[in-house]
VMD Tcl script that draws the C-alpha trace (Angstrom):
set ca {
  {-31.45 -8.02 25.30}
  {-33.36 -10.99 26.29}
  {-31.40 -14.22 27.72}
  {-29.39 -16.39 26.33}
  {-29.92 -15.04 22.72}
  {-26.59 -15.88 21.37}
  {-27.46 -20.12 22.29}
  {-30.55 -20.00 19.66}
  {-27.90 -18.07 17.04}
  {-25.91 -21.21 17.72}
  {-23.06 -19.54 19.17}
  {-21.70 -21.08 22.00}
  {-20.57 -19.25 25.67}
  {-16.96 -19.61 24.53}
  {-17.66 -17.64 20.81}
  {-19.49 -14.55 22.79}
  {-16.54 -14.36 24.89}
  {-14.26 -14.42 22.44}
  {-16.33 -12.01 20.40}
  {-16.51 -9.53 23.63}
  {-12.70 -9.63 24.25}
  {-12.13 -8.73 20.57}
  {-14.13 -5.45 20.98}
  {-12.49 -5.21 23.96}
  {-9.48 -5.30 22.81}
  {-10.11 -2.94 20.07}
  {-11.49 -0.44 22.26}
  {-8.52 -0.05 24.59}
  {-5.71 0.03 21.37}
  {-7.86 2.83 20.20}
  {-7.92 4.60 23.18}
  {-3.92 3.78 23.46}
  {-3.55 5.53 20.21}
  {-5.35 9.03 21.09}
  {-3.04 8.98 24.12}
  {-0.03 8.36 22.12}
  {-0.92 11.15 19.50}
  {-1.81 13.63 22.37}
  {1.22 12.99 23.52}
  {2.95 13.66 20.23}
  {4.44 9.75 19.69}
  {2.33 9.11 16.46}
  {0.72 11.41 14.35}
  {-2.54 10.18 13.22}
  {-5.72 8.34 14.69}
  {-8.72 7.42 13.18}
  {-11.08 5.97 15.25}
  {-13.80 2.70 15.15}
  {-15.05 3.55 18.62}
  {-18.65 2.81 18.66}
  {-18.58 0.92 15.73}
  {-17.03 -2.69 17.25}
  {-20.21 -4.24 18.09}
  {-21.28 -4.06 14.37}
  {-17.64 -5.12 13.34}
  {-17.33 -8.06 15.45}
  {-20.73 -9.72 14.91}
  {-19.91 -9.43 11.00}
  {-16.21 -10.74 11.35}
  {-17.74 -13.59 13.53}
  {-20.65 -14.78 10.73}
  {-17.63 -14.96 8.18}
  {-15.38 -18.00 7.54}
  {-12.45 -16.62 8.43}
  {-10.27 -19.44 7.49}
  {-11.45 -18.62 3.78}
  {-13.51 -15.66 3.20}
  {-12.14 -12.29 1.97}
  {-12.29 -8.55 3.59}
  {-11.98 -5.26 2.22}
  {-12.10 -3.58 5.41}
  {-12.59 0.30 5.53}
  {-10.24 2.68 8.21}
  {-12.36 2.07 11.03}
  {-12.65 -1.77 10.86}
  {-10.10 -2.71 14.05}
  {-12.45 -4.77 15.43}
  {-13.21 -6.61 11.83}
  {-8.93 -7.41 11.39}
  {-8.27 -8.40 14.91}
  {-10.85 -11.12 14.58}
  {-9.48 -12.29 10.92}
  {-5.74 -12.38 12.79}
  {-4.10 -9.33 12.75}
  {-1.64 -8.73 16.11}
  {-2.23 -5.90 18.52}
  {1.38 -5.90 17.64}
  {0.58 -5.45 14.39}
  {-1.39 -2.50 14.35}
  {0.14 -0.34 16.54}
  {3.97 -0.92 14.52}
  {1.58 0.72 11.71}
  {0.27 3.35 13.90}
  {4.39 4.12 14.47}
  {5.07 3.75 10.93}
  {8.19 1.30 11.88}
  {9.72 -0.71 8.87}
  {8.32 -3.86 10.40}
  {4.73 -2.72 10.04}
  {2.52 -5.58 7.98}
  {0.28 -3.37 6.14}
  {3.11 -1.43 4.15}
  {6.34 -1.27 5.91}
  {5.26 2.47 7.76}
  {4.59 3.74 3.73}
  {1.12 4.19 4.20}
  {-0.95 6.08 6.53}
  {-2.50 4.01 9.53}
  {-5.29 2.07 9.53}
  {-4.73 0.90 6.00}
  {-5.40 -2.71 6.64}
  {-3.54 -5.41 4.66}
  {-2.60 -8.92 4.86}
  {-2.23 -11.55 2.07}
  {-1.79 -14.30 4.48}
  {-5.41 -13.26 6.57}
  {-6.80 -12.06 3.12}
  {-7.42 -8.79 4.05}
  {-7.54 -6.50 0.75}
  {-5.29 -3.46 1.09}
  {-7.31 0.14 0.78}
  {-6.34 3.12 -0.13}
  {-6.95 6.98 1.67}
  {-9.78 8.17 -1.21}
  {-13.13 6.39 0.86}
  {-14.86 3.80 -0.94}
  {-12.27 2.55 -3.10}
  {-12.38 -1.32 -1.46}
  {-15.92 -2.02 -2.68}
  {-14.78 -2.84 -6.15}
  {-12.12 -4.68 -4.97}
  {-14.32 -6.85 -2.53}
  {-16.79 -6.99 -5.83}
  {-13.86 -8.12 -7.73}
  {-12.83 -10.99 -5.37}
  {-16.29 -12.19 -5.82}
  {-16.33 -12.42 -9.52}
  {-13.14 -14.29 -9.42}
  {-14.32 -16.61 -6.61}
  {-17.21 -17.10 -8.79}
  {-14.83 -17.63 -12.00}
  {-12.81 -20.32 -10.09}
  {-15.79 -21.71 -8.92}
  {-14.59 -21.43 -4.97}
  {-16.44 -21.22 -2.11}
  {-15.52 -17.77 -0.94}
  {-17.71 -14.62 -0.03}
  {-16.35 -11.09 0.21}
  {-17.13 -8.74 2.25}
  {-16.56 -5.09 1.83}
  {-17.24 -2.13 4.80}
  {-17.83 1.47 4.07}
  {-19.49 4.16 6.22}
  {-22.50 6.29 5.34}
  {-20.69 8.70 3.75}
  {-18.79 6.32 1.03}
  {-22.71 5.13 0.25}
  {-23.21 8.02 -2.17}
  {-20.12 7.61 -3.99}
  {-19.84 6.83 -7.44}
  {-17.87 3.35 -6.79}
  {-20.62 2.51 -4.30}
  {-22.91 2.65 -7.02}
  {-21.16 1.07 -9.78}
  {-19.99 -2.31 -7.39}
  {-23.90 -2.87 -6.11}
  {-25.21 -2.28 -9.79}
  {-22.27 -5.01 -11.30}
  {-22.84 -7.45 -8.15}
  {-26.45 -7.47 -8.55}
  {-26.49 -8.45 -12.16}
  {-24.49 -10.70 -11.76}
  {-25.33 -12.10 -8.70}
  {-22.15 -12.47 -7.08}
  {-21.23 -13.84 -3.04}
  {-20.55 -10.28 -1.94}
  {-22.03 -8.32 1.27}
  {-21.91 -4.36 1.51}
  {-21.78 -3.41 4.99}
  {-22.48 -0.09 5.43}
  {-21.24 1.22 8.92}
  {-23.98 4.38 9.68}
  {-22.19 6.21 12.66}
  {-24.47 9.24 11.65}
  {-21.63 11.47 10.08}
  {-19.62 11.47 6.91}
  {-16.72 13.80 8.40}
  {-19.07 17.15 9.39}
  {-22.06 16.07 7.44}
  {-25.09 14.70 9.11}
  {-26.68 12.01 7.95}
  {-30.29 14.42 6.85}
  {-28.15 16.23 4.71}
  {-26.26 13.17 3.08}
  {-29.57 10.81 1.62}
  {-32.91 11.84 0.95}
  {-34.08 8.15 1.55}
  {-34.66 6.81 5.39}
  {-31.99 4.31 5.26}
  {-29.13 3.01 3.53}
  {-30.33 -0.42 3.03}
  {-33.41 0.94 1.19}
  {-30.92 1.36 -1.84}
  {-30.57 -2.42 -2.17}
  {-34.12 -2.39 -3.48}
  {-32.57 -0.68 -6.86}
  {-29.65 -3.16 -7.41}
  {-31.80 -5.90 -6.98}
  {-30.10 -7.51 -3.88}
  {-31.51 -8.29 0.11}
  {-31.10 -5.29 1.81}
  {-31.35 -4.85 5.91}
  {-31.04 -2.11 8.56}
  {-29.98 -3.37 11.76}
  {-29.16 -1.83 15.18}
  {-25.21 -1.56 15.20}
  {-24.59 -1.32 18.78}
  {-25.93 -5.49 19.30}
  {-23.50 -7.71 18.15}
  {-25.83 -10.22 18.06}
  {-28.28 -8.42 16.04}
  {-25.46 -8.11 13.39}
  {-24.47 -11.25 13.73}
  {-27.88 -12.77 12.49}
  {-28.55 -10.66 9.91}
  {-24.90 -10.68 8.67}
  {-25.31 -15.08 8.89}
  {-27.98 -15.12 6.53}
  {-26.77 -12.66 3.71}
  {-23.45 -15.07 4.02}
  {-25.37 -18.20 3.60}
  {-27.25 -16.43 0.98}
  {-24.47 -15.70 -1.14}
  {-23.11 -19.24 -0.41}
  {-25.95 -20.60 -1.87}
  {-25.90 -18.44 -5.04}
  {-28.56 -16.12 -4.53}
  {-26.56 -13.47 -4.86}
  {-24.95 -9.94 -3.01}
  {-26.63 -8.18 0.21}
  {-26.75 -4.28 1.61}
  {-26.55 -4.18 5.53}
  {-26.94 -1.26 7.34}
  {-25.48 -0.88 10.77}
  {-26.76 2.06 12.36}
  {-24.55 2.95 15.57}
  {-23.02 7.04 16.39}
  {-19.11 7.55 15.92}
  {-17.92 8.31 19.33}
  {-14.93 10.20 18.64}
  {-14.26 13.11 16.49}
  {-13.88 11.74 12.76}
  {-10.04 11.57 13.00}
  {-6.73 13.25 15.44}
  {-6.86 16.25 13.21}
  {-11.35 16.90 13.06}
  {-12.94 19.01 16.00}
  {-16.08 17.42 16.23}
  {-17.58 20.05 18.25}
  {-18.01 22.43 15.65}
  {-21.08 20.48 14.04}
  {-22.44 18.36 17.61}
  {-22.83 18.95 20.69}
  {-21.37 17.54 23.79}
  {-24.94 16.84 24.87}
  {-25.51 14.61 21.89}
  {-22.21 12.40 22.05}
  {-22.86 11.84 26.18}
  {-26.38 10.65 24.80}
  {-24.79 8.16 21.97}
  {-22.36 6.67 24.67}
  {-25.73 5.41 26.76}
  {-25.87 3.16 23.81}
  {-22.51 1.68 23.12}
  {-22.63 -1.73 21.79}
  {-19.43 -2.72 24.66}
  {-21.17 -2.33 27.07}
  {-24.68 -3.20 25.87}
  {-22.93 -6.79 25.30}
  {-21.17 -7.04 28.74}
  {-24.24 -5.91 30.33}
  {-26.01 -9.17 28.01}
  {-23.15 -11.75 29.03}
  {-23.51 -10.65 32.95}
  {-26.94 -11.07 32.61}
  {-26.72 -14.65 31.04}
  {-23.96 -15.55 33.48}
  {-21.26 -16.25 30.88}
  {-19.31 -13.33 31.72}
  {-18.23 -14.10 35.69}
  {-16.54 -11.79 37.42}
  {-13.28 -14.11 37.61}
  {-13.83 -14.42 33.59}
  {-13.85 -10.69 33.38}
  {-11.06 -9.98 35.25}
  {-8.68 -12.84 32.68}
  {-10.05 -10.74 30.07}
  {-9.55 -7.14 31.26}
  {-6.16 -8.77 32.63}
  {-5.01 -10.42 28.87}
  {-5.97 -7.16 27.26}
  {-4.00 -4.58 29.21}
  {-0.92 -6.45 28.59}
  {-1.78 -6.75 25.01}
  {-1.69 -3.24 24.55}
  {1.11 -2.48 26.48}
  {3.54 -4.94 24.71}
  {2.05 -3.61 21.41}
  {2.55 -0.29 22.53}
  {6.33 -0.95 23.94}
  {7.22 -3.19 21.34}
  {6.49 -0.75 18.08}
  {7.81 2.73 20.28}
  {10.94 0.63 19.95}
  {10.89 -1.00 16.79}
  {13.39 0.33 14.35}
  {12.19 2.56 11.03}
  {12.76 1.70 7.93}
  {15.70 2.69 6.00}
  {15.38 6.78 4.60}
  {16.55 4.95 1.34}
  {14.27 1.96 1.25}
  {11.49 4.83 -0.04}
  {12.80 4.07 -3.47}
  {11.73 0.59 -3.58}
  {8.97 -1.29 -4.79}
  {8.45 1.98 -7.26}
  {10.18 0.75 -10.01}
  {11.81 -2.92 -10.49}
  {14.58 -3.12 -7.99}
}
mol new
graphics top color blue
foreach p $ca { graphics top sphere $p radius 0.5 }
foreach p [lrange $ca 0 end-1] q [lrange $ca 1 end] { graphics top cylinder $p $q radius 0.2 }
display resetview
């Protein structure tokens, strides 16, 4: 990275920090929650390690005192930086009653906020692309300034919903921007065996939309390319395919051995790359990152997770006989 990139993006040394604390922060919940499924506390992880830089430097080119999210499993990074508590996510990851997303009903990692707009998802992948289409059409009914923004990973890119939501947001032109999060496998399945085309963004091309591949591990990077297909579909002219292309660090989820399809070898490679510290290395070099700066940070983020972490191990569950409600009218 050359100097002082993120100054000509027009993002200022305060943003970058902000943005770097947020992956940060990610980072070290996610690595809280493997420890606390090891250890037997909570009894699923699934993982956006790797994937933050590309998260954060789309969250960050959003308004995100209006836009809409449909965020897929892996998109920490992208709900911390629309609002959602360290707090908050880790009382989902203990399924205890006062967990945002769906009082502990669902499994974790199923984003949802009405107050952050945040669009809830469901465990079949791909499912929040309509939705996110859907938000667009009626922001575009209403006539409001809103653009949504729907993530999915490689995988979710051949499904049939995929498909359908780029075809309907195409023709009709609506303020709506795929981002598809390549981290090179859809569970087992390598990306060679999963599209005969070179990238995912060359599919754009056939829905009639902008479509761009950009390197997933620079925030910055993301961040640009992201910023234009938002102003784009402010101004009307219509939906956009990103591509972030970036390598999923950590087996696919708490229950997946990942070394039955990759090596060690090839993960130890991947983790050369990793868009943290790619972007720490970047604010040391520009000087915005100071050793006194980085120690506030590391500082503010450790206790983060350990009040999150304290706070949901003792938060009550909900009621065995609140599973009846919101099935039928109370």
């Amino acid at each position: 990275m050359g100097k002082n990139r993120h100054e000509a993006l027009g993002l200022s040394d305060e943003t970058v920090l902000e943005m770097y604390e947020t992956m940060l922060l990610a980072r070290r919940l996610d690595e809280r929650l493997w420890k606390l499924n090891r250890a037997g506390k909570i009894p699923f992880v699934i993982s956006g390690q790797g994937q933050e830089a590309a998260q954060i430097g789309a969250a960050f080119a959003l308004d995100r005192s209006k836009d809409y999210v449909a965020p897929y499993y892996r998109d920490m990074g992208v709900v911390l930086a629309f609002g959602m508590t360290a707090r908050e996510l880790m009382l989902s990851a203990f399924a205890k009653a006062e967990d945002p997303n769906s009082g502990g009903r669902q499994m974790p990692s199923h984003f949802s906020s009405r107050k952050l707009r945040i669009l809830t998802q469901s465990s079949p992948v791909t499912t929040q692309v309509a939705h996110a289409v859907g938000v667009a059409l009626a922001a575009r009914m209403k006539g409001e300034d809103i653009v949504a923004y729907a993530s999915f990973g490689e995988g979710s890119s051949n499904q049939g919903d995929f498909h359908e939501s780029a075809n309907f947001a195409g023709v009709h032109k609506l303020p709506v921007i795929f981002m598809c999060e390549n981290n090179q496998y859809a569970i087992s399945v390598p990306l060679k065996k999963q599209l005969a085309c070179e990238r995912v963004s060359d599919r754009a091309a056939g829905y009639g939309m902008f479509g761009k591949t950009v390197d997933g591990n620079d925030p910055l990077a993301v961040y640009e390319v992201m910023k234009e297909a938002v102003d784009r579909a402010r101004r009307g002219e219509g939906p956009s395919l990103i591509e972030t292309v970036s390598y999923r660090l950590t087996p696919h989820s708490s229950d997946d051995d990942d070394m039955t399809y990759r090596t060690k070898e090839e993960v130890e490679e991947a983790k050369k790359k990793d868009g943290l510290y790619v972007f720490q290395s970047y604010l040391k070099d520009c000087g915005v990152l100071t050793e006194e700066k980085e120690k506030a940070i590391n500082e503010r983020v450790d206790f983060a997770v350990d009040d999150a972490t304290d706070y949901a191990e003792q938060a009550p569950y909900a009621e065995p006989e609140s599973a009846l409600r919101y099935v039928y009218e109370e």
